[in-house]
Residue, then its C-alpha position, 0 to 999 in steps of 0.5 A: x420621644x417617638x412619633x407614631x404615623x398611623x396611615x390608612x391603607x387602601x386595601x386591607x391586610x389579613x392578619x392573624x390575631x393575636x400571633x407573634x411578630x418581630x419588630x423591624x426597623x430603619x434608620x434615616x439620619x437621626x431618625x430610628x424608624x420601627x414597623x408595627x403590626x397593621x391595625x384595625x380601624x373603627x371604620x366598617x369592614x370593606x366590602x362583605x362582612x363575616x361572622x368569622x375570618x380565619x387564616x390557616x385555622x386560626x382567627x384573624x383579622x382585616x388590618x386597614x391602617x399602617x403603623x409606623x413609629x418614628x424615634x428621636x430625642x426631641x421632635x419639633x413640635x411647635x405648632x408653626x413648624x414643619x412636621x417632624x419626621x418631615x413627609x418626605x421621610x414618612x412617605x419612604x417608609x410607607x413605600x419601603x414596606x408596601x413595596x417589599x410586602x407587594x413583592x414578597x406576597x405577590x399582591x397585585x392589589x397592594x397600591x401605594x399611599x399618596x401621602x400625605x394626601x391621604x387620611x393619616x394621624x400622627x402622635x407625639x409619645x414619650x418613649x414608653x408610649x404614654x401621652x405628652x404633657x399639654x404645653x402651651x405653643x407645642x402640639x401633640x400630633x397632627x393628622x388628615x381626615x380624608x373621605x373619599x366616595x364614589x358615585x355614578x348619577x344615574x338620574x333620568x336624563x343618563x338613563x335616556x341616553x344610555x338607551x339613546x345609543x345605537x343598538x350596535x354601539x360598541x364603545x371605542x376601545x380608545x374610550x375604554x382605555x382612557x376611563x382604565x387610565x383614570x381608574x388606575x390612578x394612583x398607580x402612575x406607570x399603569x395610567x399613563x401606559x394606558x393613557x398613551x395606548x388610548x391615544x395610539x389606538x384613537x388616532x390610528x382609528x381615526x385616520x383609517x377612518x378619515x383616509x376611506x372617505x378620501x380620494x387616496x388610493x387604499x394601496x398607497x395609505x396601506x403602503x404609508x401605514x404598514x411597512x412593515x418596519x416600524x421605523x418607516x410608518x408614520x410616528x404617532x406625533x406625525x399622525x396626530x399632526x402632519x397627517x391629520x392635517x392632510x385629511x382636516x385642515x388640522x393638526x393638534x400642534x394648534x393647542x400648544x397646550x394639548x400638544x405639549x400634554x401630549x408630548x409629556x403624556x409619551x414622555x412620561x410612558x417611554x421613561x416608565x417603559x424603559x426605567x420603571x418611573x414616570x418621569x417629565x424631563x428629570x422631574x418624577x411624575x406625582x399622582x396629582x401630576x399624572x392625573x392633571x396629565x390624564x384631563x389633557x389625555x381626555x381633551x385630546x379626542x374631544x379637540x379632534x372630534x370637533x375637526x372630523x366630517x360629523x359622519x365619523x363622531x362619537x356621541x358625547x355626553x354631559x351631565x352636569x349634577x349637583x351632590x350635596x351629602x349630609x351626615x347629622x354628628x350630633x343631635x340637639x338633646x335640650x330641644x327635645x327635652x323642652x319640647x318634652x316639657 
């Protein structure tokens, strides 16, 4: 019996039609794992559309689900089980390919999958790919249909804001590095590299700031910040605590929990640094994870700012909106006949 494991990829894959390919394969435990040649979903075409693609002069195609088969004697498919092969197994195989064809093919542009958080379909299939018999209490595949959009409300209130700002605004470059760290998700290692850069580069700007409007010596803040050996400044815990507090009255470790997203946030960046995986403590940072972690990234400034001299805050903005989408599937056909009549 196989499982065939179709996966929708966030990107697409140039394949040539109708050219020949080698099946390859895996083997898990009882599981014999073999990858298909990427496929075409029904969906519209990302992007621009073409009349025609070719690769080295001959016709191709863009291939935006992966098709992984999955072979065993007998699946567990009572409709109260887990999933056979389990998600743990299926998702090893979505990034054993990903990651060897982002290698191989030097493709920055190859994300992983969040799976099973993500649209994918499975089939039960007798080994010659034919459809299952219909049994009572058993099922014939599984799967997740996932939409995902994006858009900016860009109704009258934000169109005056955007023109409410100074002539010379300029936005921080904290601000930018944290909505690149939104926006790089689900690549965990880039977000929160971007994440922790943000808060190194927001808090060093803040204090600059507050130390001007201070009675400190320009020297001595100089000689507190640049030493000259890194070991010798000021940590970036002891900026947003110790000295943040000689110049507000307030240090972040007040908001346990944004102290503690903070300490995590680094945490999670030095194991990426130095082991190319973003871990908290031994736990390995999930997308869900890393993105709860960049909310808290967010609160961090925000907390601050409410502590600095009015003088030195950034505008903020909020636009609470209600969308609502509507796609009619299917139509009333017999009104419109008796209307008709």
């Amino acid at each position: 019996m196989q499982a065939l494991v179709q996966v929708s990829l966030p990107f697409d894959l140039l394949v040539p039609d109708g050219a020949e390919y080698q099946i390859h394969g895996i083997t898990s435990g009882e599981y014999q794992v073999a990858f298909d040649v990427p496929i075409r979903s029904a969906r519209p075409v990302r992007g621009t559309t073409f009349d025609q693609v070719r690769l080295n002069g001959d016709p191709a195609f863009l291939a935006d689900f992966l098709q992984i088969r999955f072979f065993k004697e007998e699946f567990d498919r009572r409709a109260s089980a887990e999933m056979d092969p389990p998600s743990w197994l299926i998702s090893f195989c979505i990034e054993y390919f990903l990651g060897r064809l982002r290698y191989v093919a030097k493709a920055p542009h190859i994300r992983s999958v969040d799976f099973p958080h993500c649209d994918w379909r499975l089939r039960y299939l007798s080994n010659d790919g034919t459809e299952l018999d219909v049994v009572e209490g058993l099922v014939r595949g599984r799967g997740v249909g996932q939409i995902q959009l994006q858009y900016v409300a860009c109704h009258p209130a934000v169109w005056e804001d955007v023109f409410s700002l100074p002539s010379e605004f300029v936005p921080p470059a904290w601000r930018t590095l944290l909505l690149d760290a939104l926006g790089a998700l689900p690549h965990i290692g880039s977000a929160v590299v971007l994440a922790a850069t943000a808060h190194e580069v927001f808090i060093a700007e803040v204090l600059n700031q507050l130390a001007a409007m201070s009675d400190l010596p320009g020297d001595l803040w100089e000689w507190i910040t640049d030493r000259g050996n890194f070991q010798k400044e000021p940590s970036v815990e002891e900026q947003f605590d110790t000295l943040l507090r000689v110049f507000t009255g307030h240090g972040l470790k007040e908001s346990p929990d944004l102290w503690k997203a903070f300490k995590d946030l680094r945490s999670a960046r030095n194991t990426f640094a130095h082991t190319g995986v973003a871990k908290i403590g031994k736990s390995v940072l999930s997308v869900n994870d890393a993105a709860r972690l960049l909310q808290h990234a967010e609160q961090i400034p925000r907390q601050v700012r409410s502590w600095i001299p009015t003088t030195l805050q950034w505008p903020e903005f909020e636009h609470p909106v209600e969308l609502k989408l509507l796609k009619v599937l299917a139509e009333n056909q017999s009104l419109e006949e008796d209307a008709d009549k």
